[in-house]
N, C-alpha and C positions, 0 to 999 in steps of 0.2 A: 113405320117410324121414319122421321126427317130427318136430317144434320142437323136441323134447328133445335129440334128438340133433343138432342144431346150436347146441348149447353154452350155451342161453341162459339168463340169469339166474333162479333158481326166482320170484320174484316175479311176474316177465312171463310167464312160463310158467303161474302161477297164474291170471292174468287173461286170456290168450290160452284159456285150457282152457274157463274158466268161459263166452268167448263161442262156443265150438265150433269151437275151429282146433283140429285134429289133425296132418294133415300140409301141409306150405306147398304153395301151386303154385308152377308151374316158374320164376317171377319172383324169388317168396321164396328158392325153393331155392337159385338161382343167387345170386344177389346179396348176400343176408345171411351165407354165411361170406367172400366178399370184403370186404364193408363192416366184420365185426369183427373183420376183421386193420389194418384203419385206413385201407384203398386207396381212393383215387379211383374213381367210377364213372362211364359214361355205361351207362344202363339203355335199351335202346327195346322198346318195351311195349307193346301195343293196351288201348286202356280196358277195366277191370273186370277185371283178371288179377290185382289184388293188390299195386299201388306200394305203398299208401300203411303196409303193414304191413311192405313189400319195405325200406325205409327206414326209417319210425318204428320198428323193435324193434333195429335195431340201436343206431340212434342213444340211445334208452332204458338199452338195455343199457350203454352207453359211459358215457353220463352216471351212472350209479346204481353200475358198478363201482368207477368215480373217490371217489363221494361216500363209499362206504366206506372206502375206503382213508384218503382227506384229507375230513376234518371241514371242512364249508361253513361257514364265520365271516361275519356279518356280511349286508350284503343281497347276494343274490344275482344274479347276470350272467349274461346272458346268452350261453348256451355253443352255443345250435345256432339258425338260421334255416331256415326252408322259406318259399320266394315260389312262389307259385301266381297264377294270374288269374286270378281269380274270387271275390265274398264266398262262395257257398255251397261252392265247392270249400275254400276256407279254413277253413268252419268247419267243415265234414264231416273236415277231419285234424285239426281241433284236437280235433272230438268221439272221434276213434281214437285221437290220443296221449294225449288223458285217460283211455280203458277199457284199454288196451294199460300204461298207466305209474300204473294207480291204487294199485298196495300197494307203487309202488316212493319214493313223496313226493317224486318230481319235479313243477312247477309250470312249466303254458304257459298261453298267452293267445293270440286271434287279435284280429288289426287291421285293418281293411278301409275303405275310404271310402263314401260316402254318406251316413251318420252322424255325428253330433258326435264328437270325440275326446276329450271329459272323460273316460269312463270307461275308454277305451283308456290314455291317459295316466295315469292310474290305478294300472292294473295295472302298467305299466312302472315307477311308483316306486316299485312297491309290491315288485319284485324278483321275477323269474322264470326259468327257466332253457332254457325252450325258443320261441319266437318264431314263429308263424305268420303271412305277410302279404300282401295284395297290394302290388304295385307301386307303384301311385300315393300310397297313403295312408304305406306304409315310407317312400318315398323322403321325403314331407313333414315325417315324424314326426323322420327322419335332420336334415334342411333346420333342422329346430327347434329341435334338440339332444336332444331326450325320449329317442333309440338310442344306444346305442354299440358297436360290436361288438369292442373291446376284448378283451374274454375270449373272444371266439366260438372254437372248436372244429370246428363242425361248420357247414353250408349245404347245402343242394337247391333245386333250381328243379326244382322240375313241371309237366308238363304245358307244355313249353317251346315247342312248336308254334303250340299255342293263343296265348301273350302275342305271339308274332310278328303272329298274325292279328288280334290286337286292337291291335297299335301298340303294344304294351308294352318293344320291344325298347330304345330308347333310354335307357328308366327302369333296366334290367336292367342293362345296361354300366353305365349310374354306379353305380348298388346295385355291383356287382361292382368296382367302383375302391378302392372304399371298405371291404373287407375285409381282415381283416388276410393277410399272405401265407404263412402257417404253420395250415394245416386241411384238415379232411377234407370233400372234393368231390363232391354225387352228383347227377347232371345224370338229368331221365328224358325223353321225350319218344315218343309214339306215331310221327312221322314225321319225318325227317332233312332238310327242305329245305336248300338252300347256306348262307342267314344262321345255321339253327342248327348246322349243323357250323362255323360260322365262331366263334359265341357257347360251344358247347360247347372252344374250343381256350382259348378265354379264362378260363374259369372252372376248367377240370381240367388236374391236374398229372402224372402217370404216372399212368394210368389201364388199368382192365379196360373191359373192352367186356363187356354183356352183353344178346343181342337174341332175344328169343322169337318166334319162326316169324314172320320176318317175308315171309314168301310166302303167309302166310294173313290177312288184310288185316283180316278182320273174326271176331267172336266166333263161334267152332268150333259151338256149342249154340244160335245162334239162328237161326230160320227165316226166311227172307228171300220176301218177294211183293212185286210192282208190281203196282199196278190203273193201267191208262188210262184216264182218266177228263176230262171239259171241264171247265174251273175254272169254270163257273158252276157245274155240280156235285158238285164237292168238298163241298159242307158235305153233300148228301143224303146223297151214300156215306159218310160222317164217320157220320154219325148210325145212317143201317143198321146198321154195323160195331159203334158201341156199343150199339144195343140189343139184338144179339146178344154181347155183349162183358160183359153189364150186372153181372156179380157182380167184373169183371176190374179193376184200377187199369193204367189207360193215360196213358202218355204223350205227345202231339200237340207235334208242334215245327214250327213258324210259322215262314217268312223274315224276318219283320217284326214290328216291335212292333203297330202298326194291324192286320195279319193275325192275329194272338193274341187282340188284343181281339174282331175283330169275328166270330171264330169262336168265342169266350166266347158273344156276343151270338146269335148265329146259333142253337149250345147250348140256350142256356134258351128261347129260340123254343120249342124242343122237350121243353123240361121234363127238362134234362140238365143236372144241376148240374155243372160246372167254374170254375175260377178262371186266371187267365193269370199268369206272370212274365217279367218283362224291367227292361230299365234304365230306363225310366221308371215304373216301382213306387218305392213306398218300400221302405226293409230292413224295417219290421216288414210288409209287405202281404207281402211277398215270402217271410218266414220263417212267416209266417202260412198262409200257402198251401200252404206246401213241408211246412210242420209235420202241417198237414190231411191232405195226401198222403198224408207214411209213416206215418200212424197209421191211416191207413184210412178217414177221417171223409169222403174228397173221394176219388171213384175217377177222377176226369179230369184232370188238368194241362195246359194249352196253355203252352210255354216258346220262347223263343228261343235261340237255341245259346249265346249270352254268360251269359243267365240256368241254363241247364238245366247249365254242368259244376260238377259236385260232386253232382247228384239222383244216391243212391244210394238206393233202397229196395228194401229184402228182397222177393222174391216179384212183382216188375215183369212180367207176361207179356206186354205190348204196347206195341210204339212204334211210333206211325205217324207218320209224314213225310203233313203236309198238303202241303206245298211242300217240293219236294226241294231240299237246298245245290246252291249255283253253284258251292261250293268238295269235291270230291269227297272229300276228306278230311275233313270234317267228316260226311258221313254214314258213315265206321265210329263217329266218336264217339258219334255220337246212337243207333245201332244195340246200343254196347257200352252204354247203359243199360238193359238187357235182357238177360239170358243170363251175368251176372255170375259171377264165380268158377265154382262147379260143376252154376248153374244153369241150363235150357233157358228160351228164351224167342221171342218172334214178333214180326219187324218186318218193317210193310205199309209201301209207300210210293205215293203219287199220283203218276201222272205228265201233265200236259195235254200237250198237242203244241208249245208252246214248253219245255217242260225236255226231251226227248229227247234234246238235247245234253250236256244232266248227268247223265242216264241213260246215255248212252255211255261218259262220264269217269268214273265212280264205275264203273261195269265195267270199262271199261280197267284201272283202278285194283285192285279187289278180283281180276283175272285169274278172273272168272266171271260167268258173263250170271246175272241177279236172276231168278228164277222168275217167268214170267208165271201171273197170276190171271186164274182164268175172266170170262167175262163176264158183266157184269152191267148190271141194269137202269138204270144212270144214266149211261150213252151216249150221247150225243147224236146221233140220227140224222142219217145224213151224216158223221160225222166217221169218218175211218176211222184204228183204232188197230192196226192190220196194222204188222207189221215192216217196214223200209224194202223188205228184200229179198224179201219177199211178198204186195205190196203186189197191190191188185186190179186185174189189167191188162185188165178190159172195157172198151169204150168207153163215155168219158163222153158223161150224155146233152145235150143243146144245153140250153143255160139258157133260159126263160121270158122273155122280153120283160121288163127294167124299164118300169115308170110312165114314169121322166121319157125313156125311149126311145119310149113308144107315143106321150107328146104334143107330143116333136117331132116325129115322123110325123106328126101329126095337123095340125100349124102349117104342115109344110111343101105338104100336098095342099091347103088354107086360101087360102095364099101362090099357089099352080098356080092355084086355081079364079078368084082374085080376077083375076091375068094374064088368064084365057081370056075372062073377062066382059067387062074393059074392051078388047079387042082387037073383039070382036062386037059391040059397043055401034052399033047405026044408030046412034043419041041421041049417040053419045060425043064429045062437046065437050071443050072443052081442061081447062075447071072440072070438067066431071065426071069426064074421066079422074083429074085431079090428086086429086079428093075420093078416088076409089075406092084409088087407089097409096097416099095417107096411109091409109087405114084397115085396107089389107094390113099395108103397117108397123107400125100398130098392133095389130092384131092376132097379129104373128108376134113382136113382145117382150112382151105381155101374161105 
């Protein structure tokens, strides 16, 4: 099947052709002649299959057949919303419904927080017709009056898993109070926990369901390895891995903001240029960075999972997990930026002997053990990274005497000798005995 032959507008069709879509995947396929018959959807989807065009062309399409028909008078309203969490995933769809809707003179704008909102505000008086936003900074801009969703037509919330795990969900239900109750609904979400099948009943009205192999958990085209490895080193084998790696753009995703930095730092130790993103960046450090990325200019990225949804770049062949998620569902996320649409790609993952348990869950999870990677030189001797159930059943050998074990032996034969002296003492008077017992004493807290 074409884009052609699902119906859609020649304009979009022009601007889909010129970026190299030919035929949709299975997302697009399914979804978009649902969506422009005007249905309700709940989409579930693994990262990098194609939402964001699975949505934006229909939505495109709807809006630009209407504009022909009836002449747009006056300033323009806002006719569709997308809420996503995350700036860079927000601005990564605003930059697809601008190439997807450029010869069709429909007008969006993305809004996000961390930023001043003069220029977002801006844009909103300035009259637009499609609305990208996150949560926090919508609901405020709502709270202001600067929104109205009056005209709106159309709404999607993406990536709906993700706003649960960041406490986005409370912002969502108000956002959704506040819509008018006459539009088209398209909910997507990688994974179905309770709260969002709860949030998905609230937002869609008769709806299609439509979910792509959800028994394959993670991107079909990318190669999956674990290294065990001791966290003190992880940054060695980090480094190994990029100097063989050195022509590659990889991306390294950190538990923590302080873990991103100090693996930056660690990096340039080694004369490995990278740059880190997280929520304590600024938006221009962080667009700055990510800019650097997909042009090529920076082949390392360290991110954290809040900063890293929306890094889409062409030609990604490596994601390593320094520190595996505690939340097992985020490592298909961080895995699906690699191997994107109909390309192959390679995600390494560290594992020390405290994550093993997230190693279990993320297999549990994907319903397949991660391939184990040979061994290598940054091991720590002694630590044994055997499978629980092949684990090396020789006898262990008797540990070595501690220090502070030799010199209380030592205190105590000290304490014996001192007894034995003043018992034999011909000489032992009652002052001498008493001197020598203080001196044991003292001797045995010293």
């Amino acid at each position: 099947m074409t884009f052609k032959a699902l119906g859609i507008a020649e304009p979009i069709l022009r601007a889909i052709d010129a970026e190299g879509y030919t035929s949709p995947t299975p997302i697009q396929q399914k979804a978009i002649p649902i969506l422009l018959k005007g249905k309700d959807l709940l989409g579930v989807a693994q990262t990098g299959t194609g939402k964001t065009a699975a949505f934006g062309i229909p939505i495109l399409d709807h809006l630009y057949r209407n504009g022909q028909t009836n002449e747009n008078r006056g300033k323009r309203k806002i006719k569709a919303l997308i809420v996503t969490p995350t700036r860079e995933l927000a601005i990564q769809i605003g930059e697809s419904i601008t190439t997807y809707g450029k010869h069709t003179g429909l007008r969006n704008t993305v809004i996000f927080g961390g930023v001043k909102q003069g220029k977002q505000v801006n844009a909103l008086r300035n009259g637009i017709d499609i609305l990208i936003a996150t949560p926090g900074r919508l609901l405020d801009l709502m709270n202001q009056g600067f929104i109205s969703f009056q005209h709106l037509d159309y709404v999607v919330l993406d990536e709906a898993d993700q706003m649960l795990d960041m406490g986005f969900i409370h912002d969502v239900r108000k956002i959704i109070s506040k819509l008018p109750k006459q539009r088209q609904s398209l909910f997507f979400s990688a994974t179905m926990p309770k709260a969002i099948v709860e949030l998905s009943g609230q937002l869609l009205g008769d709806f299609d369901r439509v979910t792509i192999k959800p028994e394959q958990a993670t991107a079909e085209k990318v190669t999956q390895g674990v290294y065990f490895v001791s966290k003190k080193n992880k940054p060695k084998l980090l480094i190994h891995l990029l100097h063989e790696k050195a022509n590659d753009s990889v991306l390294v995703f950190s538990r923590t903001k302080h873990g991103a930095n100090k693996i930056v730092k660690k990096l340039a130790q080694a004369d490995i240029r990278s740059a880190a993103i997280h929520g304590n960046k600024s938006q221009t450090a962080r667009q700055k960075a990510l800019g650097a990325f997909k042009d090529g200019k920076l082949k390392v990225l360290v991110a954290t999972d809040i900063a890293a949804r929306g890094i889409d770049v062409e030609e990604l062949s490596l994601v390593i997990n320094f520190d595996l998620p505690n939340v097992p569902e985020t490592y298909v996320h961080r895995i699906g930026r690699t191997g994107r649409a109909s390309a192959s790609g390679i995600a390494l993952s560290f594992c020390d002997k405290e994550e093993r348990p997230y190693l279990r869950d993320i297999e549990k999870l994907i319903k397949q053990q991660v391939p184990r990677m040979p061994e290598h030189q940054f091991v720590d001797e002694g630590e044994n990274h055997a499978e629980d159930e092949n684990q090396d059943r020789s006898p262990a050998k008797k540990a070595p005497a501690s220090p502070n074990r030799n010199r209380n032996r030592n205190r105590n034969r000290n304490r014996n000798r001192n007894r034995n002296r003043n018992r034999n003492n011909t000489n032992g008077g009652k002052n001498t005995g008493n001197r020598n017992r203080g001196q044991s004493k003292k001797d045995g807290n010293s």
